[in-house]
N, C-alpha and C positions, 0 to 999 in steps of 0.2 A: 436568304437574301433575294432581293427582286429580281428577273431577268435582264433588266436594263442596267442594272448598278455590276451584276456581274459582266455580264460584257467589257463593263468599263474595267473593271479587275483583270478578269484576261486579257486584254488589250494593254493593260501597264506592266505587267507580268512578264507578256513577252519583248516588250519593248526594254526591259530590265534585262530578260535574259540576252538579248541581244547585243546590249550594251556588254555585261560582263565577260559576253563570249568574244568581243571585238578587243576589249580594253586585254584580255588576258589578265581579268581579275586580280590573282596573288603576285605575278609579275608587275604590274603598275604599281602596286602597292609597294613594292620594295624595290620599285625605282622609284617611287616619289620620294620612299627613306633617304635613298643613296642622291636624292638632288637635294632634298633640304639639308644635308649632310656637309655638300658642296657647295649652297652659296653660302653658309656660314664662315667656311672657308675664307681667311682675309686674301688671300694671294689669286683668290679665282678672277679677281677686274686686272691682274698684271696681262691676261690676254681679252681684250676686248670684246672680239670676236665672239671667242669660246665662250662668254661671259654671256653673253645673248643667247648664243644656244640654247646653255643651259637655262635659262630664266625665261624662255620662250617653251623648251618642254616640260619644267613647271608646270608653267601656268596652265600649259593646257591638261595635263593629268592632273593637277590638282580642280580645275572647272569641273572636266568629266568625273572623275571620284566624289567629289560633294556635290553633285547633279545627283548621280546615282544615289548615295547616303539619304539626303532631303528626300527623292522620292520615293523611297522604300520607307522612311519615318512617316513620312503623308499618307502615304495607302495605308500602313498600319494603324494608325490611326484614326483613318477615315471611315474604312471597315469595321473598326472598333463600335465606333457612333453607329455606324447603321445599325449595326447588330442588336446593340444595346436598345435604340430606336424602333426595330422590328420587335424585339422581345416587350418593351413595354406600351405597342399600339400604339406610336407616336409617327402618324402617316408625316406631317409636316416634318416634322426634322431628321424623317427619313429620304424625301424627298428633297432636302437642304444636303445632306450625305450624296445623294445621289448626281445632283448638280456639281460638290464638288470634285468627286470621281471623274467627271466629265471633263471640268477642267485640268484636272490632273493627267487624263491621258491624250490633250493636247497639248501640253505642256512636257508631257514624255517623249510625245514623237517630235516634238520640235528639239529637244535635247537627243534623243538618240541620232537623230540626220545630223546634229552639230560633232556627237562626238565621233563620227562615221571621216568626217572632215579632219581628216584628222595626220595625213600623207605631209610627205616633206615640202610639197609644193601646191600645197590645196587653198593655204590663205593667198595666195599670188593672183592678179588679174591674167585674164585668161584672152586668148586668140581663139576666134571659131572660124575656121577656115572650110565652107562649101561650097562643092561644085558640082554639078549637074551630071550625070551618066548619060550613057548612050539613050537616044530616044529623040532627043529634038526637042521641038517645042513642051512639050509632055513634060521631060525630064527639068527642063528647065524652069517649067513654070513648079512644079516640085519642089525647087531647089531655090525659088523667091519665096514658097510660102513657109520651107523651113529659116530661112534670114528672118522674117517676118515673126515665126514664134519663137525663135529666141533674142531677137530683140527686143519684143511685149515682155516676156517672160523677164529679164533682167531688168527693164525699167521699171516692172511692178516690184522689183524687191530691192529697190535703191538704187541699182547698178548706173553706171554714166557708159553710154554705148557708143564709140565711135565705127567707123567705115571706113575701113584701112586702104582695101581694093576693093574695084566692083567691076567686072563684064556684062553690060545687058545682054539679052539673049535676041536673037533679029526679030521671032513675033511676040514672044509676050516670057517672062520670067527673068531670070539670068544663067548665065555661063560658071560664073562662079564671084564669089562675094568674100572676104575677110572679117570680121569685127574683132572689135578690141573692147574686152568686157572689163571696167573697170569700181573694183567692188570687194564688199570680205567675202572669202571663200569661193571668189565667181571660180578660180578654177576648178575645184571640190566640189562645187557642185555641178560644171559642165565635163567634165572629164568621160561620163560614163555616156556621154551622145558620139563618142568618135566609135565610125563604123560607117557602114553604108545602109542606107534607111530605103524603106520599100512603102510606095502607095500604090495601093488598087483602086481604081474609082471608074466611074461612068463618066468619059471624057465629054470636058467642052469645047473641044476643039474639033471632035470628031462628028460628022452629020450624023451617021449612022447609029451614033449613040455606044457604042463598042466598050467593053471596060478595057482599060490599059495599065498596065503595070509601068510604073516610073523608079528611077534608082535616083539617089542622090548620095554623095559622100560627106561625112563630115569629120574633119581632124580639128580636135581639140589640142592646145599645147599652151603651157604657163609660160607669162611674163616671166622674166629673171634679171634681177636686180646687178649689180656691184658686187653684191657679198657671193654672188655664185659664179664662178669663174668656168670658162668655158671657151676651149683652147679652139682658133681657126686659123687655118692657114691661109694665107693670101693669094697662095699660088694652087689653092683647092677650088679656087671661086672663077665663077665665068658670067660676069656684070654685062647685064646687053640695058640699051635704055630704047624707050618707042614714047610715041606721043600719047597722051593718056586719054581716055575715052570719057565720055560724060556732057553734063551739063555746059563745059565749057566755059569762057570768060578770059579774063588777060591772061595771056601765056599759054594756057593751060593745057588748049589743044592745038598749040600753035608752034612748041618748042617739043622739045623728047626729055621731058622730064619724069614721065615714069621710070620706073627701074625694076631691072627683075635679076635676081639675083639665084648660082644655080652652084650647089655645091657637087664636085664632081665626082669625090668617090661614094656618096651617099644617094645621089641623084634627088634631093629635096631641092624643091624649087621654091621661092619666095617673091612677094614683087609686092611694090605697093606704088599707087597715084594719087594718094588723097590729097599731097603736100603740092604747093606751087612748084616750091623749088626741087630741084633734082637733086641736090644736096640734101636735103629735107629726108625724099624719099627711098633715098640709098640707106641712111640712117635707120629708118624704120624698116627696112627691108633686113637689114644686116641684125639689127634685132630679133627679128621673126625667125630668121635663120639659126641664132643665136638660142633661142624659146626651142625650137625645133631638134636640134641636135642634143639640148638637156632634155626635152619629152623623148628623146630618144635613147637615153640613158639611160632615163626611170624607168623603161621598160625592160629593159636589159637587165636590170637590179627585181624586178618585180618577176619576170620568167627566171629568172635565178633561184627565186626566193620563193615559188613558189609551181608547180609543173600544170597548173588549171589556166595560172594567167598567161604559161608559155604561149596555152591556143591561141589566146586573144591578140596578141602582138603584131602579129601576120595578119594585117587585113587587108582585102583586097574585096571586087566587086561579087563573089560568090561567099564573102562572108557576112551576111546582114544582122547585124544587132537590133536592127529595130524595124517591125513589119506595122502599116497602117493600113486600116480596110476603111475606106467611105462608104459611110452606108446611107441608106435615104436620111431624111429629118436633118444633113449635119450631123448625124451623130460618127465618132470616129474613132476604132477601137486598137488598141497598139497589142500587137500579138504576143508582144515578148511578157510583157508584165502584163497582161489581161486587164487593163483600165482599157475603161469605154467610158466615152463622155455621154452628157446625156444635154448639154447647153447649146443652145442654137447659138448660129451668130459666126465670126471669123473661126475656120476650122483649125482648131488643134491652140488656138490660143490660150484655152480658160482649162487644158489640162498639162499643161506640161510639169507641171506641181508634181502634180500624183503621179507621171511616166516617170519622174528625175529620183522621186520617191523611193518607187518600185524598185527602178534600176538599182541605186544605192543600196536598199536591205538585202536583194539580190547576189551584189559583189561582193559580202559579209557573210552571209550564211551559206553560200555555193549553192544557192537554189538554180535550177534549170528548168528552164520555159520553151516547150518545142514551139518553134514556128510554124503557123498553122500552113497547107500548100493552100492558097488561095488562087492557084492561077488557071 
């Protein structure tokens, strides 16, 4: 077989085994028994609730297990044709083989990253909550270009982007930023950017031309509906309101209708100004709070369940998930997963695909990527 049709072979191969080692192969399979078991069940809609569950983890083991099945049938068979094609000098329908291997192992990785989505609160829209570290202007312009790539990032894959809070920064970036990622999977696939992010580059702020190191933080945390209950106590909350900052307009910076909201045995702080009213914005704040305390559960359930994600829980400014080097041309390479862009134009825009990528296979297989010392 050709070098390029293999390629495509090992690349489906390991996207398969990937798959099988996440799904826990023989265990899905005899939970998929034990749920089709259960909706046949007449008495399983007497609880409403439960009735969704179950028919919501269905669906989703039974997608991932006949995702897998089909492309394990597809390569076997596809391979088959080459072979047969190779053995009887038939370059053309070897070369038809080989295109369809192609498509088959983009069609692998887009189902392996779907069924990696696969966490109790991954289909939920998502909050990106970043703000600037120490450094100043530096830090903060940093900390506008990450707002910047994942709001691109989400609008090129459907997502609807709101702007929950925002601090400009005095010369140029911001102080810190919210969004509200509204989308399938937006959480699942933003979850693996909470951490604090590292750029080196050759400053434009600086005469001297200096490279500077900049930090920025970013917390991820899912939307939570009605069906997810999530106990707060009122007398745990410390509600301040101030006047909201921004473009301004009727009321807006003229009354204290921002809101920030500070949970006191947790210390998580929440606040949001996007809404005229103060009403408005207590609401969305007490949400976020609400998002915040359940992201803060799943981790508790996840370093339980698991002693590698214990590390990851604990993040603080000396723990970076994600290192960027600027290098000349725009080009711009992320240390953790080793993508380097190679596209000119707004930095870090046209790769966050392949970094969210990385990260994902990454969180699944326990690969570990030392961060390079750049500094």
């Amino acid at each position: 077989m050709r070098a390029e049709a293999q390629a495509h072979v090992d690349d489906i191969n390991d996207a398969l085994q990937l798959l099988r080692r996440f799904l826990d192969w023989d265990r899905a399979l005899r939970r998929l028994d034990e749920l089709n078991a259960r909706v046949e069940d007449p008495t399983l809609w007497n609880d409403a609730k439960a009735a969704q569950e179950v028919m919501r983890e269905r669906r989703r083991l039974d997608e991932a297990i006949s995702a897998t099945r089909a492309i394990e049938k597809e390569l076997a068979g596809t391979v088959e044709l080459i072979e047969l094609a190779d053995a009887e000098g038939d370059a053309e329908l070897a070369d038809e083989g080989t295109r369809a291997l192609a498509e088959l192992a983009e069609r692998a990785t887009r189902d392996k990253v779907k069924a990696l989505l696969a966490g109790e609160a991954d289909a939920n829209d998502s909050y990106v909550e970043i703000n600037a570290g120490a450094g100043g202007t530096e830090s903060q312009d940093w900390a506008e270009m990450l707002q910047r790539m994942y709001t691109r990032w989400a609008e090129r894959h459907g997502m609807k982007v709101e702007l929950v809070d925002y601090h400009a920064g005095e010369q140029a970036g911001i102080k810190s930023a919210t969004l509200l990622l509204k989308g399938e999977n937006a959480y699942g696939y933003a979850k693996t950017e909470s951490g604090v992010h590292r750029l080196v580059r050759i400053s434009p702020y600086d005469s001297s031309a200096r490279r500077h190191t900049s930090f920025s933080s970013v917390w991820v945390y899912p939307v939570i509906d009605d069906n997810i209950e999530v106990e707060v106590n009122e007398s745990d909350l410390r509600i301040d309101t101030y006047r909201a900052s921004g473009a301004g307009g009727q009321h807006i910076n003229t009354t204290d209708s921002a809101v920030r909201i500070t949970h006191l045995p947790t210390g998580i702080v929440v606040q949001c100004q996007n809404q005229r009213s103060q009403h408005k914005n207590k609401a969305e704040a007490y949400n976020q709070l609400r998002a915040r305390l359940y992201e803060r559960e799943l981790q508790v359930r996840e370093a339980a369940a698991s002693a590698e994600n214990a590390s990851k829980t604990d993040i603080g400014w000396g723990h970076q998930i994600r290192s960027y080097v600027l290098q000349p041309y725009q080009q711009v390479k992320d240390l953790r997963t080793g993508v380097v862009s190679t596209s000119p134009g707004d930095v870090l825009d046209g790769d966050l695909d392949a970094f969210m990528a990385a990260a994902l296979s990454q969180r699944v297989t326990g690969e570990t990527v030392a961060v390079e010392d750049v500094d």
